[in-house]
C-alpha positions as a Markdown table, in Angstrom:
| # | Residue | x | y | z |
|---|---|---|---|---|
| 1 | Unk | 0.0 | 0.0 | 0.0 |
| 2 | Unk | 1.4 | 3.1 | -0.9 |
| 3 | Unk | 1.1 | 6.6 | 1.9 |
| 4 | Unk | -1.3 | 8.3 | 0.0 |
| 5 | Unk | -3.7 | 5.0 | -0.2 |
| 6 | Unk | -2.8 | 4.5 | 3.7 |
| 7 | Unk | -3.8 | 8.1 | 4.6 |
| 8 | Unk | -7.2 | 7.7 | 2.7 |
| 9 | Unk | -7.9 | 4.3 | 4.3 |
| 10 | Unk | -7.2 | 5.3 | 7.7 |
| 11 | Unk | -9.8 | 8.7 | 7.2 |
| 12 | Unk | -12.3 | 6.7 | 6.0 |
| 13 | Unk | -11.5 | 4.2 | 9.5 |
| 14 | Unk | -11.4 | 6.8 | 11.6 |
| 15 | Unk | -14.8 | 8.9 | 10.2 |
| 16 | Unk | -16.5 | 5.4 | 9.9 |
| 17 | Unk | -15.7 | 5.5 | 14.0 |
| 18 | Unk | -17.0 | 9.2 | 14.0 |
| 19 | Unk | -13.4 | 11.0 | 15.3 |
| 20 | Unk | -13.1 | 14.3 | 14.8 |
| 21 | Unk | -10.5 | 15.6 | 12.6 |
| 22 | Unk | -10.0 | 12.1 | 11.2 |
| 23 | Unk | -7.4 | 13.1 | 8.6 |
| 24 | Unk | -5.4 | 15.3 | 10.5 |
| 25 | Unk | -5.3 | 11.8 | 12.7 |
| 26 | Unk | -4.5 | 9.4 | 10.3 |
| 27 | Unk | -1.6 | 11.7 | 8.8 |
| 28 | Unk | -0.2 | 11.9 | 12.8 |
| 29 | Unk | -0.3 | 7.9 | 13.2 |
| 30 | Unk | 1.2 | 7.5 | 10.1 |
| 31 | Unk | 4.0 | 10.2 | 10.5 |
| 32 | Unk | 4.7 | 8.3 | 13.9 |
| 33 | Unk | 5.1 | 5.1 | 12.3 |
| 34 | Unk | 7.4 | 5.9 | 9.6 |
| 35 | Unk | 9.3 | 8.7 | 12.1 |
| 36 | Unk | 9.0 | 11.6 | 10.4 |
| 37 | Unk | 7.3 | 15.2 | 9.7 |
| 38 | Unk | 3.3 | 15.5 | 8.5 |
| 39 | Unk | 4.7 | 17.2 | 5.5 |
| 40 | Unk | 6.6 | 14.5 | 4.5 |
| 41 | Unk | 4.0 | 12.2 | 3.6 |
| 42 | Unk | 3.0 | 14.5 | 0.4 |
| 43 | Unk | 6.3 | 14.8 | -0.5 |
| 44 | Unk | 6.3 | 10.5 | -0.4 |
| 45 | Unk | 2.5 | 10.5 | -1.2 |
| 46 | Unk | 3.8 | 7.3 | -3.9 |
| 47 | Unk | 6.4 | 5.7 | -1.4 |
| 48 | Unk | 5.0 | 1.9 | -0.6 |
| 49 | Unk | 5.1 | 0.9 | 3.0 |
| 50 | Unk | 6.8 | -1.9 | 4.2 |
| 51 | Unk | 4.5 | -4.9 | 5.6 |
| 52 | Unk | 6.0 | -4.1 | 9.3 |
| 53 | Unk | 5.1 | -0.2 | 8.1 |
| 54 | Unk | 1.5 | -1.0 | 7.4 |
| 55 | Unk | 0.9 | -3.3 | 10.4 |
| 56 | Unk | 1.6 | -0.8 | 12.8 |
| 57 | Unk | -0.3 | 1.9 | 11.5 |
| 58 | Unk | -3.0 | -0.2 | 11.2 |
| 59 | Unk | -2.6 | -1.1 | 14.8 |
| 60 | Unk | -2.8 | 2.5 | 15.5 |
| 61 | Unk | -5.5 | 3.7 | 13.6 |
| 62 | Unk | -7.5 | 0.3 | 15.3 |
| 63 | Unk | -6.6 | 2.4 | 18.8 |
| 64 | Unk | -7.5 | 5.4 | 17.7 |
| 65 | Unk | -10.8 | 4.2 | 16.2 |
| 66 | Unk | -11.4 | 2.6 | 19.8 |
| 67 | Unk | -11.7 | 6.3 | 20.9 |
| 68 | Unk | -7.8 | 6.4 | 22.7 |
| 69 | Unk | -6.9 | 9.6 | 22.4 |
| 70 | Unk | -4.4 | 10.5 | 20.0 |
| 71 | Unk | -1.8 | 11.9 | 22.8 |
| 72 | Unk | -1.4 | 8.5 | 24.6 |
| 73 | Unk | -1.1 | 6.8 | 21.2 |
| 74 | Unk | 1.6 | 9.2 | 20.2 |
| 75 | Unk | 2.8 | 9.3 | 24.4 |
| 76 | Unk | 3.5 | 13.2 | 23.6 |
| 77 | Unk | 1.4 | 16.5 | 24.6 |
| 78 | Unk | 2.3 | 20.2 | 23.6 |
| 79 | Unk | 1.9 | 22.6 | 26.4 |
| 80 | Unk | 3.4 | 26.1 | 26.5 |
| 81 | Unk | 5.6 | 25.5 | 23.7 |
| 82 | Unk | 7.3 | 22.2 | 25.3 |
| 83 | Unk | 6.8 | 18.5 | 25.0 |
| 84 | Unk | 5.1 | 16.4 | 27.4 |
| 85 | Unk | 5.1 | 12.6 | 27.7 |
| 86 | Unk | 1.8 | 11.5 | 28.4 |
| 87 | Unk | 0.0 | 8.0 | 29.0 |
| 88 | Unk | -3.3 | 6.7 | 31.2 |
| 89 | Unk | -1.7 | 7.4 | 34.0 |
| 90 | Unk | -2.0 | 11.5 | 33.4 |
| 91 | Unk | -4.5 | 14.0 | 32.6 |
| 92 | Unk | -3.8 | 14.9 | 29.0 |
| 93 | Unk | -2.7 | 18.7 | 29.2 |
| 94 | Unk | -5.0 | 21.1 | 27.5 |
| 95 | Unk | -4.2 | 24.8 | 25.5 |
| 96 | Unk | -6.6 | 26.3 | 27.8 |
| 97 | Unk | -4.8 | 25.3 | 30.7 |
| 98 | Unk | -2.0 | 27.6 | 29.3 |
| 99 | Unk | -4.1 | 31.0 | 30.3 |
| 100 | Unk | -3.1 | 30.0 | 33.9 |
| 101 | Unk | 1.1 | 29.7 | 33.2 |
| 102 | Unk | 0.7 | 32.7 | 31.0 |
| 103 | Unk | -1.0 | 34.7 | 34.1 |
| 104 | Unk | 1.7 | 34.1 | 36.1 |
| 105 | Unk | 4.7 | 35.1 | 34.4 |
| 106 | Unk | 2.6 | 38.2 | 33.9 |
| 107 | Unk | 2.6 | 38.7 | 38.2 |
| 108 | Unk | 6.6 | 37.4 | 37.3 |
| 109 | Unk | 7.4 | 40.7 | 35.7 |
| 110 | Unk | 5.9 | 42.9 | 38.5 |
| 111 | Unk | 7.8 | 40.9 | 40.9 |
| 112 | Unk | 10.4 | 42.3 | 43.5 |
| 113 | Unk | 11.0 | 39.0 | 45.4 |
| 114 | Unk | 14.4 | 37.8 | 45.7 |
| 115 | Unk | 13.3 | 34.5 | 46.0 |
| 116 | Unk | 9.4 | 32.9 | 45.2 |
| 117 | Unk | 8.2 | 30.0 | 46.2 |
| 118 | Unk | 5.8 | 28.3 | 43.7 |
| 119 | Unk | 3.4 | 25.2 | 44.6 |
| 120 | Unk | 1.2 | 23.6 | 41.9 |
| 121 | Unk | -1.5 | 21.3 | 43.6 |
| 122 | Unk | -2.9 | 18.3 | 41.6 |
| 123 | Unk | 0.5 | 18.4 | 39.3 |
| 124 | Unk | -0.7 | 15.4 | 37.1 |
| 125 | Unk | 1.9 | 15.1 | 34.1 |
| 126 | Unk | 3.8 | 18.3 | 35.7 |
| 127 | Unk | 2.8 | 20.6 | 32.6 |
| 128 | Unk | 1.7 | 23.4 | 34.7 |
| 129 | Unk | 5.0 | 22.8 | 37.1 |
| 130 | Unk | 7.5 | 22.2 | 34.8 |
| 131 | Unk | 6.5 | 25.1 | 32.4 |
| 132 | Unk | 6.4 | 27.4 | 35.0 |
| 133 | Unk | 10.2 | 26.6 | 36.4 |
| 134 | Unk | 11.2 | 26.5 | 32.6 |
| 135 | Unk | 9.9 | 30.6 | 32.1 |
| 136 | Unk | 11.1 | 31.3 | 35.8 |
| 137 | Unk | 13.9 | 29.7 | 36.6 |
| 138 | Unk | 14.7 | 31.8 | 39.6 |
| 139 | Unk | 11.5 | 30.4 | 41.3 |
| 140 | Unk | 11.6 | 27.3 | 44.1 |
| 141 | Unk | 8.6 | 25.4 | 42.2 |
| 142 | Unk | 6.9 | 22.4 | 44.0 |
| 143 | Unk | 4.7 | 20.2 | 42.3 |
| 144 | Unk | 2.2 | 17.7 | 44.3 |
| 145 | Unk | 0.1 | 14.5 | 43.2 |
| 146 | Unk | -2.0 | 11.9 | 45.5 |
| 147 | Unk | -1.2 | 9.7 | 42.5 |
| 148 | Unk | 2.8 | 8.0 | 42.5 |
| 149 | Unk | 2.0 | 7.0 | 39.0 |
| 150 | Unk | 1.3 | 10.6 | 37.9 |
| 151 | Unk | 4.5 | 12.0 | 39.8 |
| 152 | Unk | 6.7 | 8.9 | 38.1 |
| 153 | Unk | 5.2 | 11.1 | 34.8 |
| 154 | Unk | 5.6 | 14.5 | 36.2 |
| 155 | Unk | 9.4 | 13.7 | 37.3 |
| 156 | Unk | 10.2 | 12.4 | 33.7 |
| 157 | Unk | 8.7 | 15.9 | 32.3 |
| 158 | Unk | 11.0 | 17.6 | 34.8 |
| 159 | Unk | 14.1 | 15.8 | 33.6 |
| 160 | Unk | 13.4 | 15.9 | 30.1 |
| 161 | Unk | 12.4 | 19.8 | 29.9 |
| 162 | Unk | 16.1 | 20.1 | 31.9 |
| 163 | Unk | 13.7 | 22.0 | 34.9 |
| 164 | Unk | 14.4 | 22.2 | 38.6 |
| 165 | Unk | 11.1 | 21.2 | 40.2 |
| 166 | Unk | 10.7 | 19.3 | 43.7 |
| 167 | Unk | 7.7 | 16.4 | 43.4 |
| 168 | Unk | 6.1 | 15.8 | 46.4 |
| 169 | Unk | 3.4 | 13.1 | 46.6 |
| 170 | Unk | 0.0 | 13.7 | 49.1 |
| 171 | Unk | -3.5 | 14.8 | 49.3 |
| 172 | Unk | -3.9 | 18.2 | 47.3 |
| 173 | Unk | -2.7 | 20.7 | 50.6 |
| 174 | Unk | -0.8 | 18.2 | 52.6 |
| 175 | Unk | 2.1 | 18.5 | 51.1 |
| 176 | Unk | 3.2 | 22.0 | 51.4 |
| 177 | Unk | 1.4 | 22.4 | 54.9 |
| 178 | Unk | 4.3 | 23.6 | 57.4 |
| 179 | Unk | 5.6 | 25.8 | 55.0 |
| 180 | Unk | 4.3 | 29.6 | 53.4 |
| 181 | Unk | 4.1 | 30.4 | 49.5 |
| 182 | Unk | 4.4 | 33.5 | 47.4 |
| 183 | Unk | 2.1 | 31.2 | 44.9 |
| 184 | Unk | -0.3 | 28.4 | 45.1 |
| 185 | Unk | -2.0 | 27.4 | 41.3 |
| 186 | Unk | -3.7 | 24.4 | 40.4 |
| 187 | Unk | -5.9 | 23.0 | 38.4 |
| 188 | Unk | -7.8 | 21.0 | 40.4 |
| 189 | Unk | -10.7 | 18.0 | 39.4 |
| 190 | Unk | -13.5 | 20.2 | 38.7 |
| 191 | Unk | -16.0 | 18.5 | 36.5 |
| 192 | Unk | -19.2 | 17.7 | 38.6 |
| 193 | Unk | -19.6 | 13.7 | 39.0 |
| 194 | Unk | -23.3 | 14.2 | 37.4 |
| 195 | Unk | -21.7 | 15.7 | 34.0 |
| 196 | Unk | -18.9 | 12.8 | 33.4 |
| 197 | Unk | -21.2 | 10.3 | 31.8 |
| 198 | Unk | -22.3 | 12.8 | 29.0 |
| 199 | Unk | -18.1 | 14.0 | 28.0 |
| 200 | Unk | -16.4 | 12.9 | 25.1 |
| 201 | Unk | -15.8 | 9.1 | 24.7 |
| 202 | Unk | -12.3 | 9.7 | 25.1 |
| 203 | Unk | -12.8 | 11.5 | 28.3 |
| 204 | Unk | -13.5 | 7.8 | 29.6 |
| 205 | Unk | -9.6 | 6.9 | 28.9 |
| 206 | Unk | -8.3 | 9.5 | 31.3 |
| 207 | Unk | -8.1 | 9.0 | 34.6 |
| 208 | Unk | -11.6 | 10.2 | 36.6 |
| 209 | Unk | -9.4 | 11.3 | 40.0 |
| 210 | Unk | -7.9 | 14.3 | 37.6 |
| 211 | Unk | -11.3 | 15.3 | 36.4 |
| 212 | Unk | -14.4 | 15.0 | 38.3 |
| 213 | Unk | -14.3 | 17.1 | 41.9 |
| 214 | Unk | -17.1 | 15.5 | 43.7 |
| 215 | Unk | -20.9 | 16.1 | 43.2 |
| 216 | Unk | -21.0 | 19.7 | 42.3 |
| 217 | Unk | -17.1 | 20.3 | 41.2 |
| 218 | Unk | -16.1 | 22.5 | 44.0 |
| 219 | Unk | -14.7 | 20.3 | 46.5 |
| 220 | Unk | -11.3 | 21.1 | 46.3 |
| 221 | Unk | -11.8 | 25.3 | 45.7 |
| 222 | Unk | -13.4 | 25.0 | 49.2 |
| 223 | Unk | -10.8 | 23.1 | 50.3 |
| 224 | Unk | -8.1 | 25.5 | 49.6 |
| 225 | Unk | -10.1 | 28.6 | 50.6 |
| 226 | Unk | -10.1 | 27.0 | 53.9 |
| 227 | Unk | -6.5 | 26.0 | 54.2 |
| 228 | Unk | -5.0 | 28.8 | 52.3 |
| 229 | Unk | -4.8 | 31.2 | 55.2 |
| 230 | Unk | -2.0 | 28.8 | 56.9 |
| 231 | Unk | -0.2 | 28.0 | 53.6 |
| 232 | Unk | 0.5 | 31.7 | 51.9 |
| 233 | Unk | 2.7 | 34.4 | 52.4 |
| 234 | Unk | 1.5 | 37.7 | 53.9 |
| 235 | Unk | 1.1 | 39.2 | 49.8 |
| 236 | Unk | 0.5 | 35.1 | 48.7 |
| 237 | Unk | -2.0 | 34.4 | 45.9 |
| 238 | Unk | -4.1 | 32.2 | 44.1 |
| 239 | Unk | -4.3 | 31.1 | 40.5 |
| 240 | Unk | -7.2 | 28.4 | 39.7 |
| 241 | Unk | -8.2 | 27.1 | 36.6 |
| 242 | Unk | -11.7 | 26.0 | 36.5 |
| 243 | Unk | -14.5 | 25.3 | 34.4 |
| 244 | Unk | -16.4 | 27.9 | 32.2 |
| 245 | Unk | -19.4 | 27.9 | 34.0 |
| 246 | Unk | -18.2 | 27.7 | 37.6 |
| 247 | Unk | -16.7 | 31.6 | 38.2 |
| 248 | Unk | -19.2 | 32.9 | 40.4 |
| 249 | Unk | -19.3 | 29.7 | 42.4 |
| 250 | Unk | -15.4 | 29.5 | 43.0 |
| 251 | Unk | -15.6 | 33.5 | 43.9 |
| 252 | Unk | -18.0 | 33.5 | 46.1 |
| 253 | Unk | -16.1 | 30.7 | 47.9 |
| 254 | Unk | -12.7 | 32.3 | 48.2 |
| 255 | Unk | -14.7 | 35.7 | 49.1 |
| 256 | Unk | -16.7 | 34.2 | 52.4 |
| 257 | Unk | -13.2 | 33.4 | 53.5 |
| 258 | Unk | -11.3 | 36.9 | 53.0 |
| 259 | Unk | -10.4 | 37.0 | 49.7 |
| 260 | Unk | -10.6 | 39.7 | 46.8 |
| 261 | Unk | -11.1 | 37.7 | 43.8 |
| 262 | Unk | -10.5 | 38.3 | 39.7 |
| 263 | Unk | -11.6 | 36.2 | 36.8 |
| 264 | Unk | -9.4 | 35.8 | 33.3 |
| 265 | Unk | -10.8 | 34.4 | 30.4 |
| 266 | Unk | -9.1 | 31.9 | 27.8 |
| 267 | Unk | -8.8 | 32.5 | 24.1 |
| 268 | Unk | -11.9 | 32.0 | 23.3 |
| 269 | Unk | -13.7 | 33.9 | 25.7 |
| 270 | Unk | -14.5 | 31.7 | 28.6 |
| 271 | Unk | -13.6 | 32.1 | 32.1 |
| 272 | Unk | -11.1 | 29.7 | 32.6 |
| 273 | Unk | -9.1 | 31.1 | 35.6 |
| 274 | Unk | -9.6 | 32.5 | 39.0 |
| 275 | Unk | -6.9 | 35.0 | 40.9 |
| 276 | Unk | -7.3 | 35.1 | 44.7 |
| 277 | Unk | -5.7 | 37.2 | 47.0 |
| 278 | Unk | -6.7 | 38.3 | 50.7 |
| 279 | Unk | -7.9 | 41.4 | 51.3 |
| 280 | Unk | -7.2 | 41.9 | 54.8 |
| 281 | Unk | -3.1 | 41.1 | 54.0 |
């Protein structure tokens, strides 16, 4: 079978399976099998694959037509301009997670501190963490999972982007109780448990601890508003991301317990993050 007859079989798989962007899919798989650029394959479009060649990227495109996502089949993620490994045991990072890094290298430039201290709650594949010591190296960054399995992913990220993060395994505050921070972000589960049956079919690959934060969502905002006045700094703050619709819930949590709050939207509009800050400091 030659690429261009591959590409076309695997769209029409993957659209017989209903995946989005199917050819923009089936050109990935195959550019992973034979181990080179998208481009390439229209500049080989007549190039025959070799029977090992074609098995394999039949194997994928059987994966991806199984609803895997296309990240843990290609065990690689984008985020801020770096690359992530990613597999099942990881959240896969998302672009509008990005708002939240790019928020705080904003704060970064009106910075006088000699030295900041940076935790990142619910680290999962150490995106958040490991971008964040990568734009400010400066910084004493902490990253913290309850899952091992997600730190063993989050330390390879570290070592791979050439970052100096600390990984600390615990339950979402533990971690860095004892100790006071300029910064606290996360990006914590937040999708209420009776909305998870009705996501994406590839939703149901990832694992449900990163995504769903109890019955309404909000479990672990109230959990920090409660903790947070034991954990920050006298000028600490707050960066959350959270889910389009849940703003005025998340503020009016961190405001019963002190707080001024702001909300900043993502590219396309939506609230995506919350900034918190006591008033009374």
């Amino acid at each position: 079978m030659k690429i261009f007859e591959a590409l076309q079989w695997g769209e029409l798989k993957l659209k017989e399976a209903e995946v989005d962007n199917s050819r923009w899919d089936a050109d990935l798989l195959l550019s992973h099998v034979l181990g080179g650029r998208r481009e390439q394959l229209y500049l080989e479009r007549e190039r025959v694959l070799t029977d090992e060649q074609l098995k394999r990227y039949l194997g994928l495109i059987a994966r991806r037509s199984a609803r895997e996502p296309l990240q843990y089949i290609l065990r690689n993620q984008e985020f801020m301009g770096l690359g992530f490994y990613v597999d099942e045991r990881v959240l896969i990072p998302r672009a509008d997670s990005e708002i939240l890094v790019e928020k705080l290298l904003e704060f970064k430039n009106l910075s006088s501190e000699a030295e900041v201290r940076i935790a990142d709650l619910c680290t999962g594949s150490g995106a958040i963490a490991v971008s964040i010591a990568h734009f400010w190296p400066e910084a004493f960054v902490v990253g913290t999972d309850l899952s091992s399995a997600a730190l063993e992913v989050a330390r390879y990220n570290g070592r791979q982007n050439n970052v100096r993060v600390e990984w600390r395994e615990g339950d979402f505050c533990e971690p860095i109780r004892g100790e006071y921070w300029d910064w606290i972000v996360t990006n914590p589960p937040y999708i209420p448990e009776k909305e998870y049956g009705s996501l994406a079919s590839e939703i149901f690959k990832e694992p449900k601890m990163a995504l769903v934060g109890a019955e309404n969502g909000l479990i672990f905002y109230s959990r920090l508003a409660k903790a947070a006045s034991s954990l920050l700094k006298p000028r600490g703050k707050i960066l959350m991301e959270i889910g389009w619709d849940q703003a005025k819930a998340v503020r009016d949590i961190f405001q019963k317990e002190g707080f001024l709050t702001r909300v900043f939207q993502d590219y396309g509009g939506r609230d995506r993050v919350v900034y918190a800050e006591f008033s009374t400091r």
